[in-house]
C-alpha positions as a Markdown table, in Angstrom:
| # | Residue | x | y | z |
|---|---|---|---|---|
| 1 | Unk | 9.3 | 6.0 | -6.3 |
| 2 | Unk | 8.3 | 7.4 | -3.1 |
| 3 | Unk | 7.3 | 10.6 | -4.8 |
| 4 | Unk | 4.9 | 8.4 | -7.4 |
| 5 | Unk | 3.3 | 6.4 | -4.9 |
| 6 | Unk | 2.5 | 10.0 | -3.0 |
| 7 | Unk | 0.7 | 11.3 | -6.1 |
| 8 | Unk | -1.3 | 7.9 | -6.4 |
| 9 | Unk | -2.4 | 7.8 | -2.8 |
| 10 | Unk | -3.7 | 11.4 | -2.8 |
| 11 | Unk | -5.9 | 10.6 | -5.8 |
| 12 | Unk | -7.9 | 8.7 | -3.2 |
| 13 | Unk | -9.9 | 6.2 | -1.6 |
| 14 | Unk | -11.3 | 4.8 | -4.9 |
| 15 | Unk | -8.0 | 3.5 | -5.7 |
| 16 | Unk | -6.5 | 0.1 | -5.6 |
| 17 | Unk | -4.2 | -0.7 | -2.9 |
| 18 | Unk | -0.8 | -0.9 | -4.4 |
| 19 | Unk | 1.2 | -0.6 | -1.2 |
| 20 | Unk | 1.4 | -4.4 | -0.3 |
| 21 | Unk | 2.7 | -5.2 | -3.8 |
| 22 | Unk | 5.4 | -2.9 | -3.8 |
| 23 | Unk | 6.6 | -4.6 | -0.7 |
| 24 | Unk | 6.2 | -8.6 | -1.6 |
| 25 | Unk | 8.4 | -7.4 | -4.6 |
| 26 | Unk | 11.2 | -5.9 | -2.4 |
| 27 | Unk | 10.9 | -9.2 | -1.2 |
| 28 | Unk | 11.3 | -11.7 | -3.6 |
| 29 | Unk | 14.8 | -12.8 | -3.2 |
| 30 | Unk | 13.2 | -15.4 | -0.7 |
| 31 | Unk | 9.5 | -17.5 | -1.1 |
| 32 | Unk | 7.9 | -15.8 | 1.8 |
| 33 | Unk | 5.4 | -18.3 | 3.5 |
| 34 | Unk | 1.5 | -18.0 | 2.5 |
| 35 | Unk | 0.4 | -17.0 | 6.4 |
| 36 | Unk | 3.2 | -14.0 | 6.0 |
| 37 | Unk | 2.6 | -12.9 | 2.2 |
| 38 | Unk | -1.0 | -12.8 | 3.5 |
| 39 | Unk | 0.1 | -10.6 | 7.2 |
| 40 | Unk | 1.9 | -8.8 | 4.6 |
| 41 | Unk | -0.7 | -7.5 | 2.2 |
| 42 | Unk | -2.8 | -7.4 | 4.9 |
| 43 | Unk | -1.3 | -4.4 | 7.1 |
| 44 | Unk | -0.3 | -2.3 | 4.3 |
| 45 | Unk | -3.7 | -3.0 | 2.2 |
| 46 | Unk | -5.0 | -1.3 | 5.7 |
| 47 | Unk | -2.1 | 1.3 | 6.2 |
| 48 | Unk | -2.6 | 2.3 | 2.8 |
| 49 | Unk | -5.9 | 3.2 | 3.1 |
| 50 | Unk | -5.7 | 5.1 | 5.8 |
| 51 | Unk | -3.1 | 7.1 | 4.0 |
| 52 | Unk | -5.6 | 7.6 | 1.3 |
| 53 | Unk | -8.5 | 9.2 | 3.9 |
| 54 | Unk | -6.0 | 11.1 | 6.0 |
| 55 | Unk | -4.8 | 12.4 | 2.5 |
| 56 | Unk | -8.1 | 13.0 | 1.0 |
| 57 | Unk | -9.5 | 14.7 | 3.6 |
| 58 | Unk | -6.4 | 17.0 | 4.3 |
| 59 | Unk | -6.8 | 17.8 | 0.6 |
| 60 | Unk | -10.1 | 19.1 | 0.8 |
């Protein structure tokens, strides 16, 4: 999975962010409040995208 998610974040910044799904669904034996599903997608919607510029830009 790791490997996967390595190939789809050096394809690059014109991507959807996928990041902050994988991790609500690692989630989901609990309901997670709204305010912290929200932090959630949040900071790795932003983390992911910096991936995606450090990695396209390194791949250049």
């Amino acid at each position: 999975m790791a490997k996967a998610y390595a190939e789809y974040v050096a394809q690059g910044n014109d991507m959807p962010p996928i990041l902050a799904q994988v991790a609500l669904d690692m989630l989901t034996t609990e309901q997670l409040p709204e305010a912290l599903q929200g932090q959630v997608v949040g900071f790795f919607s932003v983390l992911e995208r910096l991936l995606a510029q450090k990695t396209t830009k390194n791949g250049s």
